[in-house]
LOGUZA-643962 format. One line per field, with one value per residue: residue number from 1; residue in one letter; chain; x, z, y of N, C-alpha, C, O, CB in turn. Coordinates in pm, whole numbers, padded with zeros to 5 digits. Glycine has a CB too. Layout:
N
pos = c(NUM|...)
code = c(A|...)
unit = c(A|...)
n.xx = c(X|...)
n.zz = c(Z|...)
n.yy = c(Y|...)
ca.xx = c(X|...)
ca.zz = c(Z|...)
ca.yy = c(Y|...)
c.xx = c(X|...)
c.zz = c(Z|...)
c.yy = c(Y|...)
o.xx = c(X|...)
o.zz = c(Z|...)
o.yy = c(Y|...)
cb.xx = c(X|...)
cb.zz = c(Z|...)
cb.yy = c(Y|...)
REM end
This chain:
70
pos = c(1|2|3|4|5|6|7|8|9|10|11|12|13|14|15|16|17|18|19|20|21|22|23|24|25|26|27|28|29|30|31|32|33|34|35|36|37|38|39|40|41|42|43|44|45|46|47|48|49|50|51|52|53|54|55|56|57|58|59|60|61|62|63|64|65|66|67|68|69|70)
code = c(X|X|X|X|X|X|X|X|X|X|X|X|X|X|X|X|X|X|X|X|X|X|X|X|X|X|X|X|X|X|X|X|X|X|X|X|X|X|X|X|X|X|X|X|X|X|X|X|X|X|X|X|X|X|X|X|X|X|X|X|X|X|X|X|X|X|X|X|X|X)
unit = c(A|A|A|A|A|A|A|A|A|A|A|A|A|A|A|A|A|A|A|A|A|A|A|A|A|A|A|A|A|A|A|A|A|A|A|A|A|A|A|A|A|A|A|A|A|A|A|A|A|A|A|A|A|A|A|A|A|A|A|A|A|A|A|A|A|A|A|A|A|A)
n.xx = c(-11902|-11829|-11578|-11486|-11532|-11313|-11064|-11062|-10896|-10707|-10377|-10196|-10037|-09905|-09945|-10069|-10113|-10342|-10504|-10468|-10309|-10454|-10371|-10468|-10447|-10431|-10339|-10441|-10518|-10676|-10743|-10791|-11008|-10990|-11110|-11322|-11448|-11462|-11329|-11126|-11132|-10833|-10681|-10561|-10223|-09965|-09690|-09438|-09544|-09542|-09297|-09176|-09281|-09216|-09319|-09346|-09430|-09611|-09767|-10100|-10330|-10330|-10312|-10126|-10019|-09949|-09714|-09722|-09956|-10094)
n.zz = c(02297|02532|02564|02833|02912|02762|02871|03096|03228|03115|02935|02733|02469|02248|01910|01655|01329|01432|01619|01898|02074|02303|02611|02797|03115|03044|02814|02640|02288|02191|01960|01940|01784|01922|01840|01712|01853|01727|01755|01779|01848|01887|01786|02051|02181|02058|02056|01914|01969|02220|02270|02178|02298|02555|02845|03088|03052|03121|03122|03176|03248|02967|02826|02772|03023|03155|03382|03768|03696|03620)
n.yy = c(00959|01217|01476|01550|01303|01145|01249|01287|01006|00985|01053|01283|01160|01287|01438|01570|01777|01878|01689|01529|01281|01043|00839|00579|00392|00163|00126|00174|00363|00716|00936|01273|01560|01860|02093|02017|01789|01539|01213|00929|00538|00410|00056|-00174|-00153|-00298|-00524|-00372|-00122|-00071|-00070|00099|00322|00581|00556|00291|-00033|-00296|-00675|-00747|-00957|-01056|-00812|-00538|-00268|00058|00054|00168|00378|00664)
ca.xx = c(-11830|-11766|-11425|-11451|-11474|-11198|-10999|-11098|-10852|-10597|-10299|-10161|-09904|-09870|-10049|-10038|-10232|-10472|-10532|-10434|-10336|-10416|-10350|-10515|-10359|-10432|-10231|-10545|-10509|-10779|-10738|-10908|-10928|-11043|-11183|-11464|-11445|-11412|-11245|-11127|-11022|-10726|-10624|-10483|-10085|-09874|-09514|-09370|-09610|-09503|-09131|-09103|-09278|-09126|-09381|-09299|-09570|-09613|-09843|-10186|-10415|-10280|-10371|-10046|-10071|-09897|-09655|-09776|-10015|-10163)
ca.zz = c(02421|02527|02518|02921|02926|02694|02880|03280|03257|02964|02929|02635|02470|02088|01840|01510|01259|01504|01651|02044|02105|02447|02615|02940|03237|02966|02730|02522|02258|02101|01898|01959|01778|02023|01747|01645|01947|01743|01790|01725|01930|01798|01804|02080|02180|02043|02112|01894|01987|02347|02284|02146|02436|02670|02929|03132|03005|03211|03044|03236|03179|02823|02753|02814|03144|03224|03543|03819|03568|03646)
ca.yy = c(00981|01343|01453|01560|01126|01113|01330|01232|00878|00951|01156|01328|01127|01286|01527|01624|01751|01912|01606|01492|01141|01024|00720|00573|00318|00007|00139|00204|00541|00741|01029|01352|01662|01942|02156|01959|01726|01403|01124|00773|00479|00333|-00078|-00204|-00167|-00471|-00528|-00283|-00026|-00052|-00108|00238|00409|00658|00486|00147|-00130|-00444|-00742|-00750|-01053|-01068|-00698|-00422|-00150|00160|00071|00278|00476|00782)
c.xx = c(-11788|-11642|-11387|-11442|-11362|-11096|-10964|-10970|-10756|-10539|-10251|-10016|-09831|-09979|-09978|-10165|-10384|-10545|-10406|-10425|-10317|-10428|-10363|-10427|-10325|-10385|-10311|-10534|-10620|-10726|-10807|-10867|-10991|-11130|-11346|-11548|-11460|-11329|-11265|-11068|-10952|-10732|-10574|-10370|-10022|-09712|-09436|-09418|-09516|-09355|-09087|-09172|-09225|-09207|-09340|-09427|-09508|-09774|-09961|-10326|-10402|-10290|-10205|-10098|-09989|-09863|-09693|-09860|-10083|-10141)
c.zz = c(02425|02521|02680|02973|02906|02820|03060|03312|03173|02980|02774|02600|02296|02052|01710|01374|01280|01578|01759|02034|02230|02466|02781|02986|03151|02859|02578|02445|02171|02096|01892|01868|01845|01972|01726|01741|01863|01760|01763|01809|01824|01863|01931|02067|02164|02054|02070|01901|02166|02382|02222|02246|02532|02811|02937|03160|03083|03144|03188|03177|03003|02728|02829|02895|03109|03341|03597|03724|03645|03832)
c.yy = c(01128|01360|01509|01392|01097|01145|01299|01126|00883|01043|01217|01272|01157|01437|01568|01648|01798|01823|01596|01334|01113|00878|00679|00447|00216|00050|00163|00379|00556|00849|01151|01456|01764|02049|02118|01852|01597|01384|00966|00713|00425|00158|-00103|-00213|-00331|-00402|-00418|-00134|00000|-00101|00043|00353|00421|00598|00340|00070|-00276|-00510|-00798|-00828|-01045|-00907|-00590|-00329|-00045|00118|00202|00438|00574|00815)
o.xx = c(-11717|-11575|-11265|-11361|-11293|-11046|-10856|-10923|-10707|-10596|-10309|-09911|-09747|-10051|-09861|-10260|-10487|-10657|-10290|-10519|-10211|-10475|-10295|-10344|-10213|-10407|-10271|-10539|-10665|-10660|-10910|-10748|-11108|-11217|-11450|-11667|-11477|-11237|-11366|-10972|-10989|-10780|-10500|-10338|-10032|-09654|-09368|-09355|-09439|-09310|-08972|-09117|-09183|-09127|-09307|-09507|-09398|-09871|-09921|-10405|-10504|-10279|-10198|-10211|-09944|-09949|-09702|-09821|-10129|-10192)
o.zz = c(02333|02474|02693|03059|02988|02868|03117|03425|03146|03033|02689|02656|02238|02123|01683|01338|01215|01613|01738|01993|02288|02382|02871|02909|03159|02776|02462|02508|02097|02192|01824|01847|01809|02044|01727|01728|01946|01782|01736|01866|01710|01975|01942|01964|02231|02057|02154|01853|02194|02485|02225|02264|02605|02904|02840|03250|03090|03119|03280|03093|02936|02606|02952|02869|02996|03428|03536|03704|03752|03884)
o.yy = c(01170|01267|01524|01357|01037|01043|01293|01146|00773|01139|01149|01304|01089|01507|01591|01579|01783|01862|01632|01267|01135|00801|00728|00401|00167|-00039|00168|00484|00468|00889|01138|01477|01749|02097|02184|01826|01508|01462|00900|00764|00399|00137|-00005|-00272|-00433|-00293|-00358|-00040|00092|-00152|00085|00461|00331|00597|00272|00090|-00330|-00439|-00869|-00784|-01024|-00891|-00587|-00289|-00067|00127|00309|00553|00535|00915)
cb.xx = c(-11707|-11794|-11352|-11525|-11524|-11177|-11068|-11290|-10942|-10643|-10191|-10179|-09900|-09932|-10097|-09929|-10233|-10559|-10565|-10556|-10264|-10509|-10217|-10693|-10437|-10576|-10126|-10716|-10357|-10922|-10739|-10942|-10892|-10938|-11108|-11425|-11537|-11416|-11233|-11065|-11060|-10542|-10522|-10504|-10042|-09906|-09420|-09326|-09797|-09600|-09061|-09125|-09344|-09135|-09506|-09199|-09599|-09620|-09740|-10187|-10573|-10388|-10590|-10005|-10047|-09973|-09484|-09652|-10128|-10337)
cb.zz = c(02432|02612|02349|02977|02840|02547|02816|03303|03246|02800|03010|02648|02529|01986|01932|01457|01263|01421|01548|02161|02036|02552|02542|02959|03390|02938|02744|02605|02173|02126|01824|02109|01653|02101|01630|01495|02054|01683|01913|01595|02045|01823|01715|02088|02314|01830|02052|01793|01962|02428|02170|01969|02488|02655|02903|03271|02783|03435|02942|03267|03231|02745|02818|02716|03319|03233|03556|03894|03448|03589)
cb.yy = c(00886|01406|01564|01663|01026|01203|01460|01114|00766|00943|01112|01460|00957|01095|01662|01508|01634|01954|01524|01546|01054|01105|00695|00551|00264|-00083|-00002|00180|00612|00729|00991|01398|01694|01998|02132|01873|01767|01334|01149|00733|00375|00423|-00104|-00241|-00098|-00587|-00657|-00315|-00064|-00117|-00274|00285|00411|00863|00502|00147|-00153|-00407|-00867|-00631|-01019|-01197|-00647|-00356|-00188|00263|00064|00309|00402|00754)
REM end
């Protein structure tokens, strides 16, 4: 996946390490590092993933959203 894909639908919600963590409407994050252009998707958000985000998550066909996302 290029990283203008990555990058089109996801916002920037972290980094460290040289590494970007972004995170699109479904609450999905992948890891980029802009250097080298990989990247990783991460797991799916569970409860305590989306109980410590600064973003407001609403439960969408059993999968976590972004209220009004993007």
């Amino acid at each position: 996946m290029s990283r203008a894909i990555l990058l089109s639908h996801q916002k920037v919600c972290g980094k460290v390490g040289g590494w970007v963590a972004l995170m699109d409407e479904t609450a999905s994050v992948a890891v980029l590092n802009p250097f080298t252009n990989s990247h990783i998707m991460l797991p799916p958000a569970r409860k305590h993933v989306v109980a410590a985000s600064s973003e407001t998550m609403v439960m969408v066909d059993g999968k976590y959203a972004v209220q009004n996302a993007f």
